[in-house]
Backbone bond lengths (Angstrom), bond angles and torsions (degrees), N, CA, C in turn:
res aa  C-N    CA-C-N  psi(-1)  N-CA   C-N-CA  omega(-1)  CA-C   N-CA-C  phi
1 X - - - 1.476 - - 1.522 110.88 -
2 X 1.324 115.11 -39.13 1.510 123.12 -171.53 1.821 93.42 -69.23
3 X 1.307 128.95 -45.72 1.451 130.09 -156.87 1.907 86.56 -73.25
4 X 1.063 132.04 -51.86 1.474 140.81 -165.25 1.775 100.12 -60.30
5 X 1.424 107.44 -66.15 1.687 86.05 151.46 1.303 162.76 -63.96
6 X 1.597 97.19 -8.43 1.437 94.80 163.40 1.646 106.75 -94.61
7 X 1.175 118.53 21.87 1.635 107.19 -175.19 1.284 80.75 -106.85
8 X 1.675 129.71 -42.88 1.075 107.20 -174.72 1.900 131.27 -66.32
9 X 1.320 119.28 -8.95 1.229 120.38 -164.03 1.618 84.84 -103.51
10 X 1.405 132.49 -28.50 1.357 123.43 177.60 1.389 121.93 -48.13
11 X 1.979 101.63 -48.09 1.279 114.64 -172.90 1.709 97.71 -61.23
12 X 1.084 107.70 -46.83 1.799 109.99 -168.84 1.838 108.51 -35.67
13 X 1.610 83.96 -59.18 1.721 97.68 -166.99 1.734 88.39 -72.60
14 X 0.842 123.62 38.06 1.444 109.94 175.12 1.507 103.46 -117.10
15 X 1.723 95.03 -41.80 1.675 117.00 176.80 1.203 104.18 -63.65
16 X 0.614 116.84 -63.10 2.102 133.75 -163.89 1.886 88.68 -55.65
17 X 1.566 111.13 -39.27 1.848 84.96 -167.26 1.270 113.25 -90.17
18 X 2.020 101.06 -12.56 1.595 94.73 173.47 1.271 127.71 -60.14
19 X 1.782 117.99 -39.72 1.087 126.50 -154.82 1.297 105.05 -123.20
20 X 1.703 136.26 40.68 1.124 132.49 -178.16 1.575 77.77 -134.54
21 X 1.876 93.87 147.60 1.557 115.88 176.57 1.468 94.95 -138.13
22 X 1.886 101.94 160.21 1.034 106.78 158.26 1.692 135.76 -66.64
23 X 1.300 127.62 -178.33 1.641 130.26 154.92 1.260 112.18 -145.89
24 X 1.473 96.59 176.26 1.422 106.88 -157.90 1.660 103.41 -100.96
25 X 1.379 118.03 178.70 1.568 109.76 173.86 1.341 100.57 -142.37
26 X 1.663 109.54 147.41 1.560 108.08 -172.06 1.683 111.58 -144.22
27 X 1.103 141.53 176.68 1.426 154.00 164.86 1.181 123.80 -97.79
28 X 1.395 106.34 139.31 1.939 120.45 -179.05 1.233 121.62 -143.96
29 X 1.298 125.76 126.35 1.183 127.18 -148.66 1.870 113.17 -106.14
30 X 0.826 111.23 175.56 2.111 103.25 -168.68 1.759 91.69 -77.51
31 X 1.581 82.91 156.91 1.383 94.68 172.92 1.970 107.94 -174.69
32 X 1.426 113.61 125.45 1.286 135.71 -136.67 1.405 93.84 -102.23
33 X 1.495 114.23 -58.75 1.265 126.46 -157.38 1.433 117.02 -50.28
34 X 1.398 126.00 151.18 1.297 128.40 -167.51 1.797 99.35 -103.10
35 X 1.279 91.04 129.95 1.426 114.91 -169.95 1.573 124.83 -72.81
36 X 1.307 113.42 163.38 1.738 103.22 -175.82 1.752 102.80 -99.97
37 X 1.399 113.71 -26.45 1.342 121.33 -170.20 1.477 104.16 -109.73
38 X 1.682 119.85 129.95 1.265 125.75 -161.55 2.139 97.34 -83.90
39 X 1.460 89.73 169.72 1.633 105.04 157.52 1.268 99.25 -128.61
40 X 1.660 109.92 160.44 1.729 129.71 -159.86 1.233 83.31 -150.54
41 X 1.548 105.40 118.93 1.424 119.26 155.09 1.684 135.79 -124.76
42 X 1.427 119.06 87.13 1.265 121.87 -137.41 1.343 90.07 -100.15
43 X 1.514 121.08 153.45 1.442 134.86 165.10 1.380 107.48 -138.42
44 X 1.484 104.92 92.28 1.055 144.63 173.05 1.831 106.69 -42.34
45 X 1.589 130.27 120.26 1.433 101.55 163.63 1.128 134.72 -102.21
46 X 1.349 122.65 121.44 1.419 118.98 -169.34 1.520 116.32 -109.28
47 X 1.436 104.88 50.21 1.260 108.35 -179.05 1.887 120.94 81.02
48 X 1.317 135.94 -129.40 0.917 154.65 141.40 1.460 122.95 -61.00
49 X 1.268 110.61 47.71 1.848 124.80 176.88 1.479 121.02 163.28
50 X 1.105 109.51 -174.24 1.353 104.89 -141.34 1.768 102.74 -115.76
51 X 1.443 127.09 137.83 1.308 121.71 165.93 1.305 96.62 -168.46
52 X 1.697 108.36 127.15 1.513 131.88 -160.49 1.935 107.49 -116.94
53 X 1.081 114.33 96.04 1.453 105.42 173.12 1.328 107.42 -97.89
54 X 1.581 111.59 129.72 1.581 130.63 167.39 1.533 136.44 -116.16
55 X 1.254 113.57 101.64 1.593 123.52 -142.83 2.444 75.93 -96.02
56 X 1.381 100.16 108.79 1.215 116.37 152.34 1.236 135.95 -54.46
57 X 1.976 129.83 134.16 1.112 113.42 172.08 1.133 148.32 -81.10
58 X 1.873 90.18 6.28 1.390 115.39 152.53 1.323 133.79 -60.50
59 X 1.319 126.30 -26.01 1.325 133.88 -165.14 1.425 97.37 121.91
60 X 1.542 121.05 -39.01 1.475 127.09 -156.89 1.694 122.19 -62.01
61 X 1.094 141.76 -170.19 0.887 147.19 -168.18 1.232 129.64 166.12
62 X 2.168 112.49 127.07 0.876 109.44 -159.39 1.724 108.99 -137.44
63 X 1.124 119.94 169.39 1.539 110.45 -150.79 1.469 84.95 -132.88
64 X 1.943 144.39 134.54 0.926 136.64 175.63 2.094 84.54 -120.57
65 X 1.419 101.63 107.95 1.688 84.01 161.46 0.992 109.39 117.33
66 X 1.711 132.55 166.47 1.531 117.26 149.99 1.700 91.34 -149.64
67 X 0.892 99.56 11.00 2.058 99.12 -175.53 1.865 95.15 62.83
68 X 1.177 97.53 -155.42 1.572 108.91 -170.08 1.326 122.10 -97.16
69 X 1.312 122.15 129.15 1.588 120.00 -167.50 1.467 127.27 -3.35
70 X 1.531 91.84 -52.70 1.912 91.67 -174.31 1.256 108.31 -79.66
71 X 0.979 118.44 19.14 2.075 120.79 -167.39 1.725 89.41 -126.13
72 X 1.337 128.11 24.98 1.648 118.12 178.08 1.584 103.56 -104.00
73 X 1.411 129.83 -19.17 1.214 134.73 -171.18 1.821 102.07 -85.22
74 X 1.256 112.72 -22.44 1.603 125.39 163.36 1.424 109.79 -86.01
75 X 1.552 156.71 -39.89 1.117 154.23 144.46 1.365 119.39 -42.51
76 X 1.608 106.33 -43.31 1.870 92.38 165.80 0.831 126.02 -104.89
77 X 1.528 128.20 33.01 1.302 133.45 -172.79 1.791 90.99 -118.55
78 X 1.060 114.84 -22.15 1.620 117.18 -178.54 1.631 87.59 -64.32
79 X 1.790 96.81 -67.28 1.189 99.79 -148.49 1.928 119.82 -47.52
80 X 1.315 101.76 -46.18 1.498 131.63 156.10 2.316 102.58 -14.48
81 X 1.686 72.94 -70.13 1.591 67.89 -177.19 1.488 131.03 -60.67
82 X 1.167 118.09 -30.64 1.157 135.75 167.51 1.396 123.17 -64.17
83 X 1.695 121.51 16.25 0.999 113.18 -165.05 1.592 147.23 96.12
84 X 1.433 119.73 -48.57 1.022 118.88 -138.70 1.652 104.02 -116.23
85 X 1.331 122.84 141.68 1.929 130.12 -153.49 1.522 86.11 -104.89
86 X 1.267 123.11 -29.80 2.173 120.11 -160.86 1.232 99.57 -145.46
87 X 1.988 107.45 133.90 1.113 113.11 161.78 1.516 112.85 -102.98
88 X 1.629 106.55 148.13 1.807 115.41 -165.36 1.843 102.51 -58.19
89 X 2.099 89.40 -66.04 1.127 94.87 -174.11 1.584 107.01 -126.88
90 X 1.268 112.72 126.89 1.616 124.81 169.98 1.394 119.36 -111.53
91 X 1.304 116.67 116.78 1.413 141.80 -152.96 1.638 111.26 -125.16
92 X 1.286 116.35 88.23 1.496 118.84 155.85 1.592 127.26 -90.99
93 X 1.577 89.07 109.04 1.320 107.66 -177.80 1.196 141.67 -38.17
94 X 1.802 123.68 -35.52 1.145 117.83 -179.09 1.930 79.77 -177.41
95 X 1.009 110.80 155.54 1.942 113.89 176.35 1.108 104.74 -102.96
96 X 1.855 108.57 82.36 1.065 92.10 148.27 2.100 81.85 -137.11
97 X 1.662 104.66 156.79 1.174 109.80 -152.53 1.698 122.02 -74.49
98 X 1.720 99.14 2.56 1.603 85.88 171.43 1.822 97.97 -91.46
99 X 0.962 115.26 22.22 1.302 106.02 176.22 1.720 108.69 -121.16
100 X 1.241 95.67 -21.82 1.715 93.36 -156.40 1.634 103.85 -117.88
101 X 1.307 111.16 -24.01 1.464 145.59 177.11 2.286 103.67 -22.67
102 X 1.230 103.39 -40.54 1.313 97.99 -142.25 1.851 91.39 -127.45
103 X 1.664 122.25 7.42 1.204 146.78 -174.45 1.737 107.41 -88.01
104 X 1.262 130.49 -1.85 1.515 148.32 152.21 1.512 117.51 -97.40
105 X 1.333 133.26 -23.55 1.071 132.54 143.57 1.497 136.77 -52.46
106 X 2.023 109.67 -42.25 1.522 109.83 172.71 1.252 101.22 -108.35
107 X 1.347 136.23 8.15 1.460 133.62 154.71 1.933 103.79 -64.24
108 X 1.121 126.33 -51.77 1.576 143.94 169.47 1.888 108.29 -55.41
109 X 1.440 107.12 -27.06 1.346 114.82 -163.63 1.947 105.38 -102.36
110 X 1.158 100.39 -26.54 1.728 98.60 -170.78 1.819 108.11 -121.92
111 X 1.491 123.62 165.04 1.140 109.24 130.82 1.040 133.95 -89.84
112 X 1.439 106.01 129.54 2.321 123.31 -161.37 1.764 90.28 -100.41
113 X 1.259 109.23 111.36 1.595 120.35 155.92 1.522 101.99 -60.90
114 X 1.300 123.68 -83.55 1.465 128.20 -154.61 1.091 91.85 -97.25
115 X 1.529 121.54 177.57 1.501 157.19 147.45 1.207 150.63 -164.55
116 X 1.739 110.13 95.09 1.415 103.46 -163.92 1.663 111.53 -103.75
117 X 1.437 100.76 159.10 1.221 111.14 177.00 1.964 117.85 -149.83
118 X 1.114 111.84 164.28 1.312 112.00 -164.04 1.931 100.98 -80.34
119 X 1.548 118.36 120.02 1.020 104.20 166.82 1.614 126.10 -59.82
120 X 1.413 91.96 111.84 2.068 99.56 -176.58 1.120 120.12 -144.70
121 X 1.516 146.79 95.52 1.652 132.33 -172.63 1.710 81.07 -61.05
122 X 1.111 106.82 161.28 1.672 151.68 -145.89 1.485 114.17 179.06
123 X 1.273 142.66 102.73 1.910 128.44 177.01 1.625 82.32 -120.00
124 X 1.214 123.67 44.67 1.768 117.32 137.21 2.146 102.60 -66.52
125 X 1.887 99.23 137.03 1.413 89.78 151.37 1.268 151.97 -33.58
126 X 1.422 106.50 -72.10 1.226 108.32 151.12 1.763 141.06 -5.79
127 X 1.258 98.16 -76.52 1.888 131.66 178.95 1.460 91.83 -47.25
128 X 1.458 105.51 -53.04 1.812 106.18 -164.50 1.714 122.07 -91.87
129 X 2.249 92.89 10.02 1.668 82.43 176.67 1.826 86.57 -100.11
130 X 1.547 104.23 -27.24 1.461 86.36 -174.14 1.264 118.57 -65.62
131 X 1.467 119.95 -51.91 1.692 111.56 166.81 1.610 115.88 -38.03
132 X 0.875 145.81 -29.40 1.531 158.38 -147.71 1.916 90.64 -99.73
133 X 1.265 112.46 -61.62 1.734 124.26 162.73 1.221 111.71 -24.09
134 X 1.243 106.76 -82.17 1.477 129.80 179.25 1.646 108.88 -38.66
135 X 1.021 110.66 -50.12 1.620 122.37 -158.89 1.669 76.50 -64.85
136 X 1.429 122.85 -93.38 0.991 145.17 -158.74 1.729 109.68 -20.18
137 X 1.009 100.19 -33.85 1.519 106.15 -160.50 1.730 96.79 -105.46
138 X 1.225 100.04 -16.64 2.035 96.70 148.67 1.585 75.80 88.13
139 X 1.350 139.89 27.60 1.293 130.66 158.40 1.928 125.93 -69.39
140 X 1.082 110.97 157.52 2.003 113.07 175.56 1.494 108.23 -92.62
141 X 1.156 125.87 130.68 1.523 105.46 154.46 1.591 101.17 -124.48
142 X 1.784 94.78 151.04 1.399 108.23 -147.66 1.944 70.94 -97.97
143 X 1.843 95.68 149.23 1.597 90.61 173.22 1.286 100.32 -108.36
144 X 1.452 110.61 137.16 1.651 130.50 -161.41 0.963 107.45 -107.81
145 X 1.787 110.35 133.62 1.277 121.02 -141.57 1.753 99.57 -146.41
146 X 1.480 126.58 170.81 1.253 103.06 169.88 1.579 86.52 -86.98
147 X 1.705 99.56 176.32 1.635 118.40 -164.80 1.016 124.18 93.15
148 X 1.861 118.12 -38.46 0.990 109.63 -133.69 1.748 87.07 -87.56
149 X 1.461 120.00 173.26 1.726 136.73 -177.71 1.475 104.57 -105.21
150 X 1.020 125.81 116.72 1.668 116.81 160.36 1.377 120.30 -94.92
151 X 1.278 117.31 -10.02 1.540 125.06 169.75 1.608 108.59 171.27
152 X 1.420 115.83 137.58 1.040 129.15 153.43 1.561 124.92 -150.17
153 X 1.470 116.06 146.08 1.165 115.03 164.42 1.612 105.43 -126.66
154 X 1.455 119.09 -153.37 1.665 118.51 175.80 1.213 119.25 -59.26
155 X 1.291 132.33 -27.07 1.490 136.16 173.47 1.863 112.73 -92.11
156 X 1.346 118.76 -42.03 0.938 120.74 -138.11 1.714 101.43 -111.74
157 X 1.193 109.99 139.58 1.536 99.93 155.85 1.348 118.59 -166.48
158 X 1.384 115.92 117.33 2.030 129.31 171.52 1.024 103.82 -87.94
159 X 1.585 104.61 113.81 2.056 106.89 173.45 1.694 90.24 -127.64
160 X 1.417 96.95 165.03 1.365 104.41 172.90 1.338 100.12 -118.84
161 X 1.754 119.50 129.20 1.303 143.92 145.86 1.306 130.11 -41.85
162 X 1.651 130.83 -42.33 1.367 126.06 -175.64 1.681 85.09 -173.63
163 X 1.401 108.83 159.39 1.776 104.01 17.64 1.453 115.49 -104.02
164 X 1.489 101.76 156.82 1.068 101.49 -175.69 2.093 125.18 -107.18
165 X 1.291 86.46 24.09 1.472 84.08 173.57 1.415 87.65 -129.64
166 X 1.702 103.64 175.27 2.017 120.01 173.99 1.427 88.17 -74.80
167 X 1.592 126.18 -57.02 1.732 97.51 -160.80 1.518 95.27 -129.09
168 X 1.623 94.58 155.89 1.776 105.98 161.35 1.462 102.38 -128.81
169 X 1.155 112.20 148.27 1.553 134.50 177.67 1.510 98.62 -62.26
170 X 1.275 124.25 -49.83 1.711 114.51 168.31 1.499 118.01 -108.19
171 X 1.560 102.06 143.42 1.480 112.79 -167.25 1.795 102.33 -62.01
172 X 1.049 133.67 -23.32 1.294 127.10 -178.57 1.216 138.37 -62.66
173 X 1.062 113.51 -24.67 2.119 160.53 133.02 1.330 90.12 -19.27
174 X 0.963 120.52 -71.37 1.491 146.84 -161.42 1.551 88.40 -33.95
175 X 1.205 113.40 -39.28 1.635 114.66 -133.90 1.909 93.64 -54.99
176 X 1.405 119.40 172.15 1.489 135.05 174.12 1.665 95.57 -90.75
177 X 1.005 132.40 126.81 1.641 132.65 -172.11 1.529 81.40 -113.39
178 X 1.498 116.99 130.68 1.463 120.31 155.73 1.495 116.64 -120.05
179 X 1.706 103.19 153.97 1.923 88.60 168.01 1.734 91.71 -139.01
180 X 1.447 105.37 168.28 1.065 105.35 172.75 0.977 122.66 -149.79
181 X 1.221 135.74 135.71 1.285 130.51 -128.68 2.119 89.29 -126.65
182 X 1.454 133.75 134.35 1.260 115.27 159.83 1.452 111.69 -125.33
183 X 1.070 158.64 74.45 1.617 132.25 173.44 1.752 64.00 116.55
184 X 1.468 101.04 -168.06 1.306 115.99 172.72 1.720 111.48 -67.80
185 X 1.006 134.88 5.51 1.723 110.44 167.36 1.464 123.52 -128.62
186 X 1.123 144.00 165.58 0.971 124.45 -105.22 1.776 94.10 179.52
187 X 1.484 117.75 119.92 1.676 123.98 164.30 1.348 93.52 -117.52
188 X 1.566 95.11 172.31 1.267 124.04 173.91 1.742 125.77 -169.89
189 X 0.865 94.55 119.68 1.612 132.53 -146.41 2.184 106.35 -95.10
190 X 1.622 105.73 92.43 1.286 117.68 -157.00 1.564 102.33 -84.24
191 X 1.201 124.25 -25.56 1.359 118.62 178.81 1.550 99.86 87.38
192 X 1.696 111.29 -127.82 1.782 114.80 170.50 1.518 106.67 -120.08
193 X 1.838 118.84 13.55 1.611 141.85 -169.47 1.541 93.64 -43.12
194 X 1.147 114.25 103.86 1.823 119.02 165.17 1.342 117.45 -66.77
195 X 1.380 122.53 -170.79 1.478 126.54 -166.82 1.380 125.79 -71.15
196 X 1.585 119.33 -12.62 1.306 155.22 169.22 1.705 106.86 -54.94
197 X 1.616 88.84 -57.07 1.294 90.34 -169.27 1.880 118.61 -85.38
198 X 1.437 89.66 -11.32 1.731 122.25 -174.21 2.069 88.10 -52.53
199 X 1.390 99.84 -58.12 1.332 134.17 173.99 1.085 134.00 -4.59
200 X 1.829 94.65 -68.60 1.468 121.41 -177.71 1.327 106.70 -100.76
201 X 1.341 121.23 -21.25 1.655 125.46 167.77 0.991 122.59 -56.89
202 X 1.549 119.78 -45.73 1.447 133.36 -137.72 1.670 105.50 -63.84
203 X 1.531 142.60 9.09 1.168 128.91 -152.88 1.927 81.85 -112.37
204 X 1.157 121.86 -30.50 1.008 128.41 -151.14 1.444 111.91 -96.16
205 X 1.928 110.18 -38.01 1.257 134.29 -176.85 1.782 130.45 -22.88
206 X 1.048 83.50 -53.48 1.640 102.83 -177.56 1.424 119.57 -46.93
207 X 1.820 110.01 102.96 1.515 119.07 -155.23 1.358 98.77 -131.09
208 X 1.075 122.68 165.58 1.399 138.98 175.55 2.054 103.49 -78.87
209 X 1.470 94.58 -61.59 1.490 107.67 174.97 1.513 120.60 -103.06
210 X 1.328 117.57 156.55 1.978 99.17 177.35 1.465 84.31 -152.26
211 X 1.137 120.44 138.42 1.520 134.64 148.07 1.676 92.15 -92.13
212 X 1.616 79.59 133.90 1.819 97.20 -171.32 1.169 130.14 -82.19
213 X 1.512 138.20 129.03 1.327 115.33 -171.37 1.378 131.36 -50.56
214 X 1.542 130.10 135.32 1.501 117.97 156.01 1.616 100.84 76.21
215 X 1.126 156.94 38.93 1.182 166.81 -154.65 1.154 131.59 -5.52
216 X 1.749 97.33 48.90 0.957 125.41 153.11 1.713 104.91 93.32
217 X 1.753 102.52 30.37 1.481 108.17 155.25 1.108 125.26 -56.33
218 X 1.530 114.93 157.01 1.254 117.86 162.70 1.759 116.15 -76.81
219 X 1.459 129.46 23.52 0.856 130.46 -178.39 1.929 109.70 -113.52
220 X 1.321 87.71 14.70 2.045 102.60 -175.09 1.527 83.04 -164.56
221 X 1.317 98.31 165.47 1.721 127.03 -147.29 1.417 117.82 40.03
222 X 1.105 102.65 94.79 1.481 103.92 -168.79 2.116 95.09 -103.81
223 X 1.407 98.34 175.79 1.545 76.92 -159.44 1.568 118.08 -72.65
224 X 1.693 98.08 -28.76 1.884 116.72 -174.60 1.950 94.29 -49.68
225 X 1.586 114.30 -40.01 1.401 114.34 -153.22 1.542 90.17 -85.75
226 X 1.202 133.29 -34.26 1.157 130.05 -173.47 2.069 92.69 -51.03
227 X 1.392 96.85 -87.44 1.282 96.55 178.54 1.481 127.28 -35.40
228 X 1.181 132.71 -32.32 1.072 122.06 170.26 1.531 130.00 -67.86
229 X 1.577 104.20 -16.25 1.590 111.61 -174.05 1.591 112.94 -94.10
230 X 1.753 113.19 -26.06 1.426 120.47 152.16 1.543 101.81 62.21
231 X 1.510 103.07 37.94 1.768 101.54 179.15 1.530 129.90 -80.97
232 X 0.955 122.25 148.27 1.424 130.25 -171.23 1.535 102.23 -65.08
233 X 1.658 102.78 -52.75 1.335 123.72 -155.75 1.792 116.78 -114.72
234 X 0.829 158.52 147.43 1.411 139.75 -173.96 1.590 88.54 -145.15
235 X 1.474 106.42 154.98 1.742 112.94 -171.00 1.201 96.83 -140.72
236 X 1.394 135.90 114.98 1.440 139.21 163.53 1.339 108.23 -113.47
237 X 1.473 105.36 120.76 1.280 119.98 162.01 1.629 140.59 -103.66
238 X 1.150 87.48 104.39 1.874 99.57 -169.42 1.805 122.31 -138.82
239 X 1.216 126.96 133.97 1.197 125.69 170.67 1.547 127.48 -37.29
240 X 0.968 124.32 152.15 1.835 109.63 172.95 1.401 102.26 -94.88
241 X 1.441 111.56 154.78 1.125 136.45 -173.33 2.116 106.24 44.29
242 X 1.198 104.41 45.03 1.782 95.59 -179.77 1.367 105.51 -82.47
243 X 1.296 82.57 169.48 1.778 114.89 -168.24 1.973 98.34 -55.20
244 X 1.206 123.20 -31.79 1.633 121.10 -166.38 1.694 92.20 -117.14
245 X 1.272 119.94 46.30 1.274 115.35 163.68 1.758 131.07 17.11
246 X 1.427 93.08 39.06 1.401 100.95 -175.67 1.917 110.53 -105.19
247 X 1.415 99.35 139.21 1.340 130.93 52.42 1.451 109.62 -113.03
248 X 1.242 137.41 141.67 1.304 142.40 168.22 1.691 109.90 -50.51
249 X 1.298 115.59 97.24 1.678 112.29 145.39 1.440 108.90 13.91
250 X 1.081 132.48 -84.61 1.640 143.77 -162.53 1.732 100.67 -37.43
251 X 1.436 66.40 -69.04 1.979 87.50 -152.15 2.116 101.64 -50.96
252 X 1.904 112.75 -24.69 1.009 91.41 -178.63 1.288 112.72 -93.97
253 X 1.116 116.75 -14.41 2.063 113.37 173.21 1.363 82.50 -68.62
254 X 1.681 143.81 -68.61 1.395 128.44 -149.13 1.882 111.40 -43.73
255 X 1.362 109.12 -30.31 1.332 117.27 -170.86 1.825 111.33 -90.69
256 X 1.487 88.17 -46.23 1.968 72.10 150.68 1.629 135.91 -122.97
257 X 1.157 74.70 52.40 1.573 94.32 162.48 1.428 103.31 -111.53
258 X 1.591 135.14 -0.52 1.366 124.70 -125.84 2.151 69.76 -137.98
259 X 1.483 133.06 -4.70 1.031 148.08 -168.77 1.914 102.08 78.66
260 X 0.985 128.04 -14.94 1.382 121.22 170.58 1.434 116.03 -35.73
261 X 1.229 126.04 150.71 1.633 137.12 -177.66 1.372 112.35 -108.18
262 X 1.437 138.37 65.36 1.445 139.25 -127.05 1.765 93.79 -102.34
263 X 1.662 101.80 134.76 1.145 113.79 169.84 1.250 129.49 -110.60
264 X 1.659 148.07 179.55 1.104 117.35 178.93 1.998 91.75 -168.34
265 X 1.605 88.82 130.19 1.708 102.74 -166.89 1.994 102.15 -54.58
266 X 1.661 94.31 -30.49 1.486 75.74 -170.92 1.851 117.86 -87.76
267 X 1.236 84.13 19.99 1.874 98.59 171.06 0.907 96.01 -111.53
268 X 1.603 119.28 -79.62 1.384 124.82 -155.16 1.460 117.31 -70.13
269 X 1.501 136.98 -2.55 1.568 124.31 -160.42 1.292 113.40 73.89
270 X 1.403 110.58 -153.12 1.269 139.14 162.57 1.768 96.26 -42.00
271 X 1.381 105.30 158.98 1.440 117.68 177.45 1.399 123.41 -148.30
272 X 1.752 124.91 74.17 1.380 104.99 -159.46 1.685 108.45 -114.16
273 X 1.319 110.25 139.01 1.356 134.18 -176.71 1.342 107.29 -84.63
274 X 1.504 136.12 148.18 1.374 124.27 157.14 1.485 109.38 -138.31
275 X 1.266 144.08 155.46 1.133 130.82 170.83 1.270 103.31 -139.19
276 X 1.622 122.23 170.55 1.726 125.55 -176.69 1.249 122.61 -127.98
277 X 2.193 81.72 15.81 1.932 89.27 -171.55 1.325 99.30 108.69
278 X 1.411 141.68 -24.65 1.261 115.26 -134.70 1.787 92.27 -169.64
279 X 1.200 112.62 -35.00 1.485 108.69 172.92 1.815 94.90 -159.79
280 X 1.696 88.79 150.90 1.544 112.08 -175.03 1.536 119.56 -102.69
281 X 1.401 112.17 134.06 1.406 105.20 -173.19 1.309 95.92 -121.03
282 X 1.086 133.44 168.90 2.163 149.40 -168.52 1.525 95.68 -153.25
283 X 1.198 113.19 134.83 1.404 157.75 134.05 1.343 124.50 -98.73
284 X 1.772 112.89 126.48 1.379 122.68 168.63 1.282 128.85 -109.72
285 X 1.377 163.61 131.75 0.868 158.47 -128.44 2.059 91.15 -100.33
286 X 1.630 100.06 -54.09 1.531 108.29 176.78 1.733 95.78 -125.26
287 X 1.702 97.99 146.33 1.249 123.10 -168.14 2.003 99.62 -81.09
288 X 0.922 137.54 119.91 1.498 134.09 168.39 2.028 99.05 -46.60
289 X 1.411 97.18 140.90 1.322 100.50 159.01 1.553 135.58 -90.23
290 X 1.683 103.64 -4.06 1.303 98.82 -171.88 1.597 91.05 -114.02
């Protein structure tokens, strides 16, 4: 049994070195002005996990997530409606399957330009049909790092924050932290990044919007990070009535206590953001009653 697992974590690191590339890192400078071409930032609900569609003011488009296998026929059926045959950049956060679960379904469903993911052996199923996907279809995945740039021009810029070390003791660490900056405002996108990673972020944090770490455990938003991110808007994504009774009490007074306007997929639905550079608008699919 011991020899069968190490063949299996060999093959992994075998996968992971075929199909992981480097990237480059770049600079972007402020910019106030209110824009002619919108950004769309949708948080899709897929129950108990996470999947983020982002319609660019490039034309581009980028997919953070897919929730869990059976939740991909609801992620590409959004996407579907909206138009669109290829995603730019598709980004799985960390392997574990309410996040990554349903990322072999719209890998099969779109043409995917990019794909980043956190360098991590993982021998969950899952992890090893999507790597196995990827391979097959003769795709790159770029390994995502902090520094690294996923696009910028004069308005626009997707960088990734963390992670920023080779290893964490928990896979959630792992997660790909993104922010994105358009015109003057600005999300940022935690993955399941715990307080560790709250940590090493925190200089950078400070967003207009935040999808919350970990769905809204008390093991992410810690209070220093709360304050440091100073969000307008806060996004928790979690199932109703789930098995880990989240979001934790804490973490959502911590977020509006923090002046944030906190939403949550398993209230609100769908969740879409838009901005013009310059000011942010929200749409809910369902209105909260309280």
């Amino acid at each position: 049994m011991k020899y069968v697992k190490k063949v299996i974590v060999f093959v992994l690191i075998a996968f992971i070195v075929l199909i992981f590339k480097n990237y480059d890192s770049y600079t972007l400078g402020d910019d106030s002005v209110i824009l002619d071409d919108k950004l769309f930032v949708s948080f899709i609900d897929v129950g108990q996990g996470d999947s983020i569609f982002i319609e660019l003011p490039n034309n581009e488009t980028m997919l953070i997530d897919a929730g869990e296998e059976y939740e991909s026929d609801n992620v590409i059926e959004f996407i579907n409606d909206k138009g669109y045959s290829k995603i730019d950049y598709l980004i799985g956060t960390h392997p574990h399957s309410d996040h990554i679960g349903g990322l072999v379904n719209v890998i099969n469903s779109y043409d995917i330009k990019e794909i980043y993911l956190p360098k991590v052996i993982h021998t969950s199923q899952t992890y090893e049909t999507l790597l196995n996907t990827i391979y097959n279809l003769n795709l790159e995945v770029n390994a995502a790092s902090s520094g690294m740039v996923i696009f910028q021009d004069e308005h626009l810029k997707v960088n990734i924050l963390s992670p920023t070390l080779e290893e964490y003791s928990n896979l959630n660490n792992y997660s790909v932290v993104v922010k994105l900056e358009y015109g003057s405002t600005s999300f940022l996108f935690m993955g399941d990044a715990e307080a560790l990673v709250e940590e090493e972020i925190i200089e950078y944090a400070n967003s207009d919007v935040i999808k919350v770490g970990h769905h809204g455990s008390d093991t992410s938003s810690s209070m220093d990070f709360v304050n440091a991110v100073d969000a307008d808007y806060a996004v928790i994504m979690s199932g109703k009535d789930n098995q880990y009774d989240l979001p934790s009490s804490n973490v959502v007074d911590r977020w509006t206590n923090s002046g944030a306007k906190v939403f949550n997929t398993s209230v609100n639905g769908n969740i879409i953001f838009s901005s013009d550079g310059n000011n942010i608008f929200v749409e809910v699919e369902y209105e909260s009653n309280s």
